[in-house]
C-alpha positions as CSV (number, residue, x, y, z in Angstrom):
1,X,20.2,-33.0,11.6
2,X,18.0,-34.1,14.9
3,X,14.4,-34.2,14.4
4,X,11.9,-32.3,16.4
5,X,10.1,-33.3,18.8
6,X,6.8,-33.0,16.0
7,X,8.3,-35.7,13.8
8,X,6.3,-38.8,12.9
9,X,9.1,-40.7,14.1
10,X,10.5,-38.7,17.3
11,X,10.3,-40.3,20.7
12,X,7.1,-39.2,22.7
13,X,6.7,-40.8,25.4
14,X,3.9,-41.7,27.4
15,X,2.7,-44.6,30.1
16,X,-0.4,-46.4,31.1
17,X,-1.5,-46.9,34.3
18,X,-0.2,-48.7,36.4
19,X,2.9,-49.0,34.4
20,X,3.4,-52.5,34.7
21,X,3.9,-54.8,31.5
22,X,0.5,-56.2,31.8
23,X,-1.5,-52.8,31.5
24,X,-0.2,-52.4,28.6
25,X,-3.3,-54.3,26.4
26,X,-3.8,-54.1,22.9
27,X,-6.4,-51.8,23.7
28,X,-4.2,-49.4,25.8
29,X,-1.3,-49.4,23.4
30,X,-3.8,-48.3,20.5
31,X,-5.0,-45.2,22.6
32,X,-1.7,-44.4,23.1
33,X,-0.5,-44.6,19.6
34,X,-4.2,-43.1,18.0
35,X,-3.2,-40.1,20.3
36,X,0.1,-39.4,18.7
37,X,2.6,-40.8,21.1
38,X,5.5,-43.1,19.6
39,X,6.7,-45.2,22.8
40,X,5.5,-46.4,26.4
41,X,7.9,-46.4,29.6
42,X,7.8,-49.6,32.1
43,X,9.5,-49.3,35.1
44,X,12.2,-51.8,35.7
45,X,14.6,-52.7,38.5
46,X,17.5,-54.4,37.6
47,X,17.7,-57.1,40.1
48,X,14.1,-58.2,39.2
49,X,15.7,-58.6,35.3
50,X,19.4,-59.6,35.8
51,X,21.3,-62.8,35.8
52,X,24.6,-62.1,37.5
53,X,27.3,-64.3,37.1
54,X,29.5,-61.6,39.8
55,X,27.2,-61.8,42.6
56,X,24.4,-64.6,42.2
57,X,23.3,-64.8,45.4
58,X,21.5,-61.2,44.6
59,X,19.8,-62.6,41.4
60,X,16.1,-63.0,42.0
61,X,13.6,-65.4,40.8
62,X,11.4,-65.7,37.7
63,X,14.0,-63.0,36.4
64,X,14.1,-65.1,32.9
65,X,9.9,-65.1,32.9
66,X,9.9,-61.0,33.5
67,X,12.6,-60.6,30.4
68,X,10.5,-62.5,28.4
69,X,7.4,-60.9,29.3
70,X,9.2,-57.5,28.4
71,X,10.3,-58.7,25.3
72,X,6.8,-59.8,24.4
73,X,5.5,-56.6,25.1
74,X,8.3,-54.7,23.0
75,X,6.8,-56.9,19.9
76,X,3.1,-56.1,20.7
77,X,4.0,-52.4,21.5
78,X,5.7,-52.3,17.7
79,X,2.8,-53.8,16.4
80,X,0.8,-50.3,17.3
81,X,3.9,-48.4,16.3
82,X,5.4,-47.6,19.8
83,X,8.9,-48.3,20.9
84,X,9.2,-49.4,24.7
85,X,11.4,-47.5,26.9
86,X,12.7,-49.0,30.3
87,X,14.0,-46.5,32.9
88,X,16.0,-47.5,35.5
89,X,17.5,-46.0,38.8
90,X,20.4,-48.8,39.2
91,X,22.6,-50.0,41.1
92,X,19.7,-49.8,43.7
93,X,21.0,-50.2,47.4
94,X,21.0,-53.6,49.3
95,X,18.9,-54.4,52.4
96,X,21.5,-53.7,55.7
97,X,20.2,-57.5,57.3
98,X,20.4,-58.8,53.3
99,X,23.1,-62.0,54.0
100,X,25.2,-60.5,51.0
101,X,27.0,-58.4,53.4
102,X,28.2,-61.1,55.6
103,X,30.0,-62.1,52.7
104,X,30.9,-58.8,50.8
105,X,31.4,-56.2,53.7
106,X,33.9,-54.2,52.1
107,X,31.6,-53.0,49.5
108,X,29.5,-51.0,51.6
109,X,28.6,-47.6,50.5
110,X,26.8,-45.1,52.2
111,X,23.7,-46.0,54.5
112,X,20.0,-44.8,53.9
113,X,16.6,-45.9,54.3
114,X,17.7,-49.2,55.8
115,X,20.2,-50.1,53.0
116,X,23.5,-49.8,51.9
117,X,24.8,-48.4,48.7
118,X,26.9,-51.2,46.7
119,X,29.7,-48.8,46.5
120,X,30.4,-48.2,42.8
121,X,34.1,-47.1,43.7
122,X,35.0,-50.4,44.3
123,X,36.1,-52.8,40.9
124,X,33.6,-55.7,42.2
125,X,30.5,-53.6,42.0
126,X,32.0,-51.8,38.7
127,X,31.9,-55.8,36.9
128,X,29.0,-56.4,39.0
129,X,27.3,-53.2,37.3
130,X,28.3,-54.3,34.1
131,X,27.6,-57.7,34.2
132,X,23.7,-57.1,35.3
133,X,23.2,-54.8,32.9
134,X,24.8,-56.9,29.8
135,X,22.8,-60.0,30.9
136,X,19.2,-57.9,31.2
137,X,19.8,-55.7,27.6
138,X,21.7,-58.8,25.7
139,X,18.7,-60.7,25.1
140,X,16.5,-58.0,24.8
141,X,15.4,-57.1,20.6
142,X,13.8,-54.1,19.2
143,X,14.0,-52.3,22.7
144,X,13.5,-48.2,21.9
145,X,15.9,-47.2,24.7
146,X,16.2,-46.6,28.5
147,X,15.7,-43.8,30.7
148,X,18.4,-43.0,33.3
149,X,17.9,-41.5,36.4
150,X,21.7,-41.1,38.7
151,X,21.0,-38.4,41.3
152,X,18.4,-38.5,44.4
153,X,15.6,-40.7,43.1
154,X,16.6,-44.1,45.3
155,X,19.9,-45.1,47.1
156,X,22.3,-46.0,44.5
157,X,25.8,-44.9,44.2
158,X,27.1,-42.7,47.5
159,X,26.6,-39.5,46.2
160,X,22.8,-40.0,44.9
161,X,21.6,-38.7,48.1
162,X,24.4,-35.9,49.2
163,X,22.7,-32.3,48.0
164,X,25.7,-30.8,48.9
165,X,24.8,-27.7,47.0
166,X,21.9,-27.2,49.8
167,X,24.2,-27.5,51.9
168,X,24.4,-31.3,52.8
169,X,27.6,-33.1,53.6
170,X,29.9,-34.6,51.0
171,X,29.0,-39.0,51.4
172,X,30.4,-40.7,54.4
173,X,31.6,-43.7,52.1
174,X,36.1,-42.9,52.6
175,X,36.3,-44.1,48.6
176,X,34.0,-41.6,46.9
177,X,33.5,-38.4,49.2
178,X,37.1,-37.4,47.8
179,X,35.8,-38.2,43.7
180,X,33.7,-36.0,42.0
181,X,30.0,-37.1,42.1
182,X,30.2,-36.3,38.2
183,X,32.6,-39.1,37.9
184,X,30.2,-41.4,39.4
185,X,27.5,-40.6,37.2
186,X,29.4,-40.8,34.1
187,X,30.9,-44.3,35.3
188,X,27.3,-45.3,34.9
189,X,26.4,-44.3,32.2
190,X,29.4,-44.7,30.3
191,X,28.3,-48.7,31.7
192,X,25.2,-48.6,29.6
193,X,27.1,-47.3,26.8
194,X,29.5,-49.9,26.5
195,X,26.8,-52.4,26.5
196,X,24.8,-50.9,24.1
197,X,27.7,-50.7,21.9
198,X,28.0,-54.5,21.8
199,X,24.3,-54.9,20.6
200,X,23.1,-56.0,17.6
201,X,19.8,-53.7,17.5
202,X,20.9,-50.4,19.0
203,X,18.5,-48.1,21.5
204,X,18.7,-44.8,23.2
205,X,20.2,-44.0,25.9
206,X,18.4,-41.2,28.0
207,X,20.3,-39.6,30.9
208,X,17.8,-37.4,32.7
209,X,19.6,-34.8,34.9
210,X,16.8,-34.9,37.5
211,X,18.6,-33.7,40.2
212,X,22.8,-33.4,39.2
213,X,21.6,-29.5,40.3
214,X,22.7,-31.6,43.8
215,X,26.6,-31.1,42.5
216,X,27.1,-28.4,40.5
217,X,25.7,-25.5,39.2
218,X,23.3,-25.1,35.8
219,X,24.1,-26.2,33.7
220,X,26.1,-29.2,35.4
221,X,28.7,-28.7,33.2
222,X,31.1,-31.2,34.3
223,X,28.6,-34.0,33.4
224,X,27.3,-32.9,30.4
225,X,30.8,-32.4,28.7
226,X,31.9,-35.7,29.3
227,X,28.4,-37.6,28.4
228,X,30.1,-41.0,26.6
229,X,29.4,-41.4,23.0
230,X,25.7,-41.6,21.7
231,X,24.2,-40.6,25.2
232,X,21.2,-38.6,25.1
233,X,19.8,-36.0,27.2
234,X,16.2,-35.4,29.1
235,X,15.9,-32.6,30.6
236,X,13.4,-31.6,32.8
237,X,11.6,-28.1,30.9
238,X,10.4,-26.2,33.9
239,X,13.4,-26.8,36.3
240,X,15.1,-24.0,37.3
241,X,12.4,-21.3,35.9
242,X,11.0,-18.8,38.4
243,X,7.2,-17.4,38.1
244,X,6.0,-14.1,39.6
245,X,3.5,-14.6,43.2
246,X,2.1,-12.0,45.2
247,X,4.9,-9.3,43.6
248,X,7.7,-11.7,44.5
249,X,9.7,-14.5,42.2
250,X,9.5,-17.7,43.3
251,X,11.5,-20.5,41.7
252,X,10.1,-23.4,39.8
253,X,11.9,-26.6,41.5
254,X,9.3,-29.0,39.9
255,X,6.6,-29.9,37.1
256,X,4.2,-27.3,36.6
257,X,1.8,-26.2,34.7
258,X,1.0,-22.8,36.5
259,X,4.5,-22.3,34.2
260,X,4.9,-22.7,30.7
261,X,8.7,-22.9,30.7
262,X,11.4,-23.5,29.7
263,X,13.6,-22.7,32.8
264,X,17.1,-21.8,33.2
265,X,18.4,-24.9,33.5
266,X,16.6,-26.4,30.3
267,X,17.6,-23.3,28.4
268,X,21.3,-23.1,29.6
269,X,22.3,-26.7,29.0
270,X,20.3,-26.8,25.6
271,X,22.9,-23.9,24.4
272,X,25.4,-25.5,26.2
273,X,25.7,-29.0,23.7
274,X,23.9,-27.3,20.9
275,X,27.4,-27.1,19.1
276,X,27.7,-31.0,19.4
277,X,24.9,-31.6,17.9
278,X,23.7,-34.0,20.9
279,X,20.2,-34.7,21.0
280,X,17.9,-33.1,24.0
281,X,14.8,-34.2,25.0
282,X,12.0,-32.9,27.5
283,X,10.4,-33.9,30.0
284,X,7.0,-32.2,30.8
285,X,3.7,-33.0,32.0
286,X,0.9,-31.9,29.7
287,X,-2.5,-33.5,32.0
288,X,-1.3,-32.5,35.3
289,X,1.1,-32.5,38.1
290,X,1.9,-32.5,41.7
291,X,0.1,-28.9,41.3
292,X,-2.8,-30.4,41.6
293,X,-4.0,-34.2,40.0
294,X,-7.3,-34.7,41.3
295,X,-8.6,-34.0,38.5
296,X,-7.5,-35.5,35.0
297,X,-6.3,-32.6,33.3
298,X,-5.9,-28.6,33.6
299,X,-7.7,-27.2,31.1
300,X,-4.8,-24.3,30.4
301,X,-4.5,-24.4,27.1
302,X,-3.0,-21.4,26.7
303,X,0.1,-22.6,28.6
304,X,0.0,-25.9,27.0
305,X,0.7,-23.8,23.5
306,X,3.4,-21.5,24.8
307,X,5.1,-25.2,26.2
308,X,4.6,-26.5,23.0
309,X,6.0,-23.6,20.3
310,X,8.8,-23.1,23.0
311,X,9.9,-26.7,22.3
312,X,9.7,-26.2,18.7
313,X,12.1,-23.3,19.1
314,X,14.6,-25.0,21.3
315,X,14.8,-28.0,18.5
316,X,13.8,-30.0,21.1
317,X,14.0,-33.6,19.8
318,X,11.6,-35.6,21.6
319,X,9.8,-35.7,25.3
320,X,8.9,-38.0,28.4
321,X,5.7,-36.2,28.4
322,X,4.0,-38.1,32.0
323,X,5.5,-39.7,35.3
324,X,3.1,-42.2,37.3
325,X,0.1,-39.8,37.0
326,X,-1.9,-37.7,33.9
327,X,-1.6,-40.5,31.4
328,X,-5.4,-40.0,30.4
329,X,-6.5,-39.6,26.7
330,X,-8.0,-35.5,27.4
331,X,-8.0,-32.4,26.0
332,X,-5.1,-31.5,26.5
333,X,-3.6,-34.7,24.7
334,X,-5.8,-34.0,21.9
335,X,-3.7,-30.4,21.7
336,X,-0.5,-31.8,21.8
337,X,-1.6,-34.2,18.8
338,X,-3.0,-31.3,17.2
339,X,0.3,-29.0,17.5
340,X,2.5,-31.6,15.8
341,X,0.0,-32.1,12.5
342,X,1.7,-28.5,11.6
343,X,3.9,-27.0,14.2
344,X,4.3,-23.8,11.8
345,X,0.6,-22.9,11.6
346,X,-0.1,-23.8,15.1
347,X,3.1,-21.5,16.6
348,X,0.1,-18.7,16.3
349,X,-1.6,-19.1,19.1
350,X,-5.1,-17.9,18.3
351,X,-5.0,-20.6,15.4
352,X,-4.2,-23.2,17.6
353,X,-6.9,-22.9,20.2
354,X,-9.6,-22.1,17.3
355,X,-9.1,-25.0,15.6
356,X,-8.7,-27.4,18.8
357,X,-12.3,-25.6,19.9
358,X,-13.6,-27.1,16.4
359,X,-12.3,-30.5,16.1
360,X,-12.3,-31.4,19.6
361,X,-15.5,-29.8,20.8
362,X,-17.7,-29.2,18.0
363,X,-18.1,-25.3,18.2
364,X,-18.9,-23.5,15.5
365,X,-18.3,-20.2,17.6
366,X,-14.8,-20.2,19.4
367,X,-14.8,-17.2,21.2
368,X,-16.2,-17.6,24.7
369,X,-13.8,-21.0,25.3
370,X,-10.9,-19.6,23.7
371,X,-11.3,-16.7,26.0
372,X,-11.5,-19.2,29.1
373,X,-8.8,-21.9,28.4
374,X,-6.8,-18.0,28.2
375,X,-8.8,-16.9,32.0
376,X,-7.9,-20.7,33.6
377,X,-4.0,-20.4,32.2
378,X,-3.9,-16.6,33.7
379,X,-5.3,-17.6,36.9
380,X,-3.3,-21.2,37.3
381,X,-0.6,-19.2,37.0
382,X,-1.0,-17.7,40.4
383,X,-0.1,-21.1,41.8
384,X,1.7,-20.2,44.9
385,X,4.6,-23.1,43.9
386,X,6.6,-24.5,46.6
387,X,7.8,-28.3,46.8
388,X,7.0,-28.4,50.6
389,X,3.2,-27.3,49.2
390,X,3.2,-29.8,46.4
391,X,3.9,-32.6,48.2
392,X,2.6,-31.9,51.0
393,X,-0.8,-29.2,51.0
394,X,-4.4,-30.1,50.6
395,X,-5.1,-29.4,46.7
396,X,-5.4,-32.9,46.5
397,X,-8.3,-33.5,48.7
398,X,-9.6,-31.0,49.7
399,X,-13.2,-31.5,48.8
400,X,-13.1,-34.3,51.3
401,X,-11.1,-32.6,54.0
402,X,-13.1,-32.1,57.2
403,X,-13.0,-28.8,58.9
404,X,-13.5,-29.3,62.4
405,X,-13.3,-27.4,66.0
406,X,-11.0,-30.0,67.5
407,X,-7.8,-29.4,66.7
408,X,-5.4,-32.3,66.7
409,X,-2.4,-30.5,65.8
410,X,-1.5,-33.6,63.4
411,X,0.6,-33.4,60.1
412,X,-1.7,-32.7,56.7
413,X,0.0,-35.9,55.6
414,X,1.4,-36.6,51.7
415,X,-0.4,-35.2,48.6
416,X,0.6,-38.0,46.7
417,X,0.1,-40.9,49.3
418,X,-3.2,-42.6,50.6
419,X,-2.4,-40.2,54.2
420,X,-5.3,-40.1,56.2
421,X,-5.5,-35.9,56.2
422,X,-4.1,-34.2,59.3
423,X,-5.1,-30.2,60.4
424,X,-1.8,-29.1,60.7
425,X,-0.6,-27.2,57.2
426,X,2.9,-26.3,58.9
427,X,4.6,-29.0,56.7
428,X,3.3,-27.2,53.3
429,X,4.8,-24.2,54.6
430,X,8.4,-25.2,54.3
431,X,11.4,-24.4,52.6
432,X,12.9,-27.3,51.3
433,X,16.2,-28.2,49.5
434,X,14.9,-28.5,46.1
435,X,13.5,-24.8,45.6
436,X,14.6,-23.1,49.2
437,X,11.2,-21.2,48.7
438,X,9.5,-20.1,52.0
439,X,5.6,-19.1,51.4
440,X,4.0,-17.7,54.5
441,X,0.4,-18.7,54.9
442,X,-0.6,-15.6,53.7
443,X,0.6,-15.8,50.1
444,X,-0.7,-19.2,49.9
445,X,-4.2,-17.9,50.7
446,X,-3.4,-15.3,48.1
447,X,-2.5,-17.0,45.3
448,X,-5.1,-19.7,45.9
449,X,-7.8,-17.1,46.4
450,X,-6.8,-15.2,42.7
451,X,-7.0,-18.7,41.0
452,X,-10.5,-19.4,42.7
453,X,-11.6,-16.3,42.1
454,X,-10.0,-16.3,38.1
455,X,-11.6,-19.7,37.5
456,X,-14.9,-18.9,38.9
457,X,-15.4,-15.5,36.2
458,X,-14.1,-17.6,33.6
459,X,-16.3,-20.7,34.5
460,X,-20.0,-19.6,33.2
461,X,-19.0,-18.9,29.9
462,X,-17.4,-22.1,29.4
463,X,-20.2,-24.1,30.9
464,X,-22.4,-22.4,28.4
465,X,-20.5,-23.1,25.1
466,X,-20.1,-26.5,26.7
467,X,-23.3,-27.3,27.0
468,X,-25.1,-30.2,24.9
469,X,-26.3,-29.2,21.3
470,X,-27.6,-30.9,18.1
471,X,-25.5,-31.7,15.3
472,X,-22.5,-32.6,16.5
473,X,-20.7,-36.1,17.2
474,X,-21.1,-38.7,19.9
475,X,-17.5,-38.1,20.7
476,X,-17.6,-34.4,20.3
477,X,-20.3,-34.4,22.8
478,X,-18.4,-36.9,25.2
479,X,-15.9,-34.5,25.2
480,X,-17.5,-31.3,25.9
481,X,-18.9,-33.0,29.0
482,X,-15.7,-34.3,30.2
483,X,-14.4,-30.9,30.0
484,X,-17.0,-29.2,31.4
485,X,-17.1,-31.7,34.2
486,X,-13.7,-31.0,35.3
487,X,-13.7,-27.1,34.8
488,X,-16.7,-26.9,37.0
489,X,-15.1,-28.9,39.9
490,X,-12.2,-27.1,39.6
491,X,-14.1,-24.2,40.6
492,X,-15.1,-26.3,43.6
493,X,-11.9,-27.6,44.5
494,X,-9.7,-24.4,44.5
495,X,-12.8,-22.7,46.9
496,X,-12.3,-25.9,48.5
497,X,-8.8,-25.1,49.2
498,X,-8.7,-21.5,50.1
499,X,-11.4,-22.8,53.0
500,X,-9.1,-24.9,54.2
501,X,-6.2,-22.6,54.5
502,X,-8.6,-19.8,56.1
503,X,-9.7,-22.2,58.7
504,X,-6.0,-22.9,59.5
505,X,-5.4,-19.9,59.8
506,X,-7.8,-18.8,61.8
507,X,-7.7,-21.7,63.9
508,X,-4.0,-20.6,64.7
509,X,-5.1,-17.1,66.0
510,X,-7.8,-18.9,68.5
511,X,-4.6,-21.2,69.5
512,X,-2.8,-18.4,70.1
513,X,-5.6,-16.0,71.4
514,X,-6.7,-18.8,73.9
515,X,-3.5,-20.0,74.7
516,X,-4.5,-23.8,73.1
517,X,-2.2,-26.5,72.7
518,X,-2.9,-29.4,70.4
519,X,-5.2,-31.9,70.9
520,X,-8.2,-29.5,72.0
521,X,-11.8,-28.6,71.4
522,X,-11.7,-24.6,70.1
523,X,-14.6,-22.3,71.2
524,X,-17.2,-21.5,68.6
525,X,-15.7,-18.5,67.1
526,X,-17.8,-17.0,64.4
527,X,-15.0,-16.5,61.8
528,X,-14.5,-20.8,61.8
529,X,-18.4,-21.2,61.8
530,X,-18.5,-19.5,59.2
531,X,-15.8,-21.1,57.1
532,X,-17.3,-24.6,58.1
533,X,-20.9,-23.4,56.8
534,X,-19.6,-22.0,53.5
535,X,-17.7,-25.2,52.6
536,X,-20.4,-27.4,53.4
537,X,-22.3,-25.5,50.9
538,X,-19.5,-25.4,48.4
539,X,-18.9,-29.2,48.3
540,X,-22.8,-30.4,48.4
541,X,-22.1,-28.9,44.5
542,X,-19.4,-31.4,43.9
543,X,-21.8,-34.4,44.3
544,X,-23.8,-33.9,41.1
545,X,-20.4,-33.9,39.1
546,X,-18.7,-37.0,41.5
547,X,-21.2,-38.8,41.0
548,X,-22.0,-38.8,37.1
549,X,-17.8,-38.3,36.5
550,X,-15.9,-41.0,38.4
551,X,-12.6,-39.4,36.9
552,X,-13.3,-36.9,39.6
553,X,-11.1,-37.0,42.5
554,X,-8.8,-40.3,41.5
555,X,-5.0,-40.0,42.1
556,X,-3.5,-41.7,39.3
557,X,0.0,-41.8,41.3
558,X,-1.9,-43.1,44.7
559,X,-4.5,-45.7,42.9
560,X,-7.0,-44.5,44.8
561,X,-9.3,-41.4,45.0
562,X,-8.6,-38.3,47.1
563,X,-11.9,-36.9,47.3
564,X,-15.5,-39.2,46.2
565,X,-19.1,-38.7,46.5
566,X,-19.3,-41.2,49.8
567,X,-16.1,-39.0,50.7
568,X,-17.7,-35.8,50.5
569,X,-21.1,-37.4,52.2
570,X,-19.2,-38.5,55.3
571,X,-17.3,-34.8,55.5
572,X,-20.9,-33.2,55.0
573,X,-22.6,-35.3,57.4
574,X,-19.9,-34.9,59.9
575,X,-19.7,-31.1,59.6
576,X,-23.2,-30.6,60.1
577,X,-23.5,-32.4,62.9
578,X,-20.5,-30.7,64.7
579,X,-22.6,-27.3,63.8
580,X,-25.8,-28.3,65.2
581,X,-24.2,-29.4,68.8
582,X,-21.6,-29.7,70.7
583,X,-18.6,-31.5,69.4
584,X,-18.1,-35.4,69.4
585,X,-14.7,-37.2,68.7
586,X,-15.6,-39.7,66.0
């Protein structure tokens, strides 16, 4: 019988930032564990680990010194009780000027990003493949498993980046646009199989199908039938769900936490091997996502639970429950620990969020924050999700995003990335392959405006149970400022972001009511004065919190911060000085 996900001993698994081998401190690694997690992910490459003996000339250096290092930390990690899990995306493409292809040109795959694919058709790259895995994993002991990636994440074999589904062409590489992508992908795993086989202390093996929704249709039933022998599945939870927005069903082509899940594709594939008895595991986010990460967690509670009691139906076994960003120790940690202790008890909701309001917080009366973790999950759930708008809209920073009358008609920039912010939105506006959702700018505005306006009734009554009292622990009391801290700049952040969205917009109808063209200096119309004036006000609040809570505004995935008190300053000072006079390129 396959253990749930709640077991002592499942697989939860977690990461600390950065990721590498050396974050992970004593100190880090007993957070982890004290938290209720059971393993840590490092991110690994196999040409940084490997020692071919099929292709040398692609070994890299200090390969033996980054094995060991691993190996050291798979000891120290089992010292805290945590398993280490190394997740790959392999065989990664070769640089098109590396001198390997002077020598191997008929092993050219597909082309992409400035590489080639080493074409896994081909018998040499099949030893190759087998080879550089054998001689990382041989001399590895203890390991708790890998995490598989074989569809979209980098270039590796020729169909990784062919959504033909969406429409994209089959692979230009003549040996594999006539296979089925699903025999790729099972030659590759079936690769770490066979290796794991030989091995003296066995590990998982987790194929996540991020992405085989490229090939074929939920639930990617020609990969999933064949998986080889004592593979495991991770599955992402909310993929393939769809969530009502502004009367409309949109569908959920990422993490989110504006949806509880599961999604179809989680769902339809759990029934699909349920018979076989195969073990499925789930990967979430609990702290945050792409939705918004600014901030270090959502404090949705309520959708946290539903997640929760819906993997416990499911029998899921186990979870990748973070990415590269949201691996803080918060509240919403605390009530995933506290939802495994008893599973049974905690399935009824109102149970569950009393008792986290107790032990977490202190309080003695439950009511008023119960009732707001319920308010923030209602109105998160208004999200207005698109892909194109969570990579690429201005959730992230907007508190620090200058509204200004010259127009440079340049792109927002990445969510996720250190962009410098640009003032056209078009690109969060887009359909895109993963979710082929279109949002006009209208239902953006929208559903942002229903989850300001949600937060912002909710808000007062949680600051006040929040607030400091007597009697109660130093970490009690820690804790109800961090959470009160991050609930009250939410409120900030999502008015933050509706202004933004209004003065695009209504810098659009001056474009087109002046006949403007980008770059230009837009006449002072009343309706963007006002917007400017209104955030100004709105962010001169976020400075009290930025400055006591430097939590505030750092991207975990970007290493830097998105929005910060001198941040804010500068946009304040800028802004006001545009208002007073005429305007002045910086």
């Amino acid at each position: 019988m396959i253990q749930s996900w709640t077991h002592p001993d499942s697989p939860r698994i977690w990461r600390s930032v950065p990721g590498t081998v050396e974050s992970y401190t004593d100190e880090a690694l007993a957070d982890i564990a004290a938290e209720g997690f059971t393993g840590v992910w490092v991110f690994c490459l196999l040409r940084d680990l490997m020692d071919s003996r099929v292709f040398p000339e692609l070994n890299r250096p200090g390969a033996s010194e980054r094995k060991a290092a691993i190996q050291t930390l798979i000891e120290r990690a089992a010292r805290h009780g945590l398993a280490l899990y190394l997740y790959f995306n392999d065989p990664v493409g070769v640089d098109i000027d590396d001198p390997f292809w002077a020598t191997q040109p008929a092993l050219k795959g597909v082309e992409k990003w400035h590489k080639y694919a080493l074409c896994t058709s081909t018998p040499e790259v099949q030893s190759f493949f087998r080879d550089a895995v054998a001689s990382v994993m041989n001399p590895l002991r203890g390991l708790g498993g890998v995490i598989l990636i074989t569809a979209c994440e980098d270039l590796t074999h020729c169909w990784s980046k062919s959504p033909v589904r969406a429409g994209a062409p089959p692979p230009t590489c003549p040996r594999c646009r006539t296979r089925e992508p699903a025999d790729l992908i099972l030659e590759i795993l079936q690769t770490w199989a066979d290796v794991r086989a030989a091995h003296p202390t066995p590990y998982r093996i987790l194929a996540w199908n991020w992405e085989w929704s490229y090939y074929y249709p939920d639930p990617q039933t020609p990969i999933i039938a064949r998986l080889p022998a004592g593979v495991e599945l991770l599955l992402g939870f909310e993929m393939g769900g769809e969530k009502e927005c502004q009367g409309r069903m949109l569908p959920v082509g990422e993490y989110s936490l504006s949806f509880a899940g599961p999604g179809r594709q989680f769902v339809l594939t759990r029934e699909a091997v349920r018979a076989t008895g195969l073990a499925v595991h789930a990967k979430i986010e609990i702290n945050n996502t792409h939705e918004l990460c600014s901030v270090p967690n959502l404090p949705v509670l309520a959708t946290l639970h539903a997640r929760f009691a819906a993997m416990t139906a499911l029998d899921t076994a186990g979870f990748l429950g973070c990415w590269t960003m949201g691996t803080r120790r918060t509240l919403n940690t605390a009530a995933m620990r506290l939802f495994m202790r008893d599973p049974t008890a905690f399935a009824d909701e109102q149970v569950f969020l009393d008792t986290l309001a107790r032990e977490y917080l202190g309080l003695r009366e439950t009511t008023q924050v119960i009732q707001s973790w319920r308010d923030f999950s209602a109105a998160f759930n208004h999200y207005p999700f698109s892909v194109a708008l969570l990579y690429h809209g201005p959730h992230n920073d907007a508190p620090a995003r200058r509204l200004s009358l010259h127009y440079e008609g340049r792109p927002t920039g990445r969510s996720w990335q250190a962009d410098e912010p640009g003032d056209d939105l078009a690109p969060t506006l887009i359909a895109s392959h993963s979710d082929r959702s279109h949002l006009t700018l209208d239902e953006v505005i929208a559903g942002f405006t229903r989850i300001r306006d949600g937060w912002e009734s909710a808000l007062p009554a949680y600051a006040t149970a929040l607030a400091p009292a007597e009697g109660i622990g130093e970490e009690q009391r820690r804790h109800r400022a961090e959470e009160r801290s991050v609930a009250c700049m939410l409120a900030i952040q999502f008015r933050s972001i509706v202004n933004v969205f209004c003065f695009y917009r209504e810098t659009q109808r001056v474009l087109r009511e002046q006949g403007l063209v980008a770059p230009c200096t837009l006449p002072r119309d009343p309706a963007l004065l006002a917007l400017m004036h209104a955030e100004i006000a709105n962010v001169r609040r976020a400075l009290p919190l930025v400055d006591a809570d430097p939590r505030l505004g750092y991207h975990q995935d970007v290493g830097g911060y998105k929005y910060s008190g001198i941040l804010i300053r500068a946009k304040i000072t800028a802004m006001t000085a545009e208002l007073q006079g005429p305007y002045k390129k910086p």
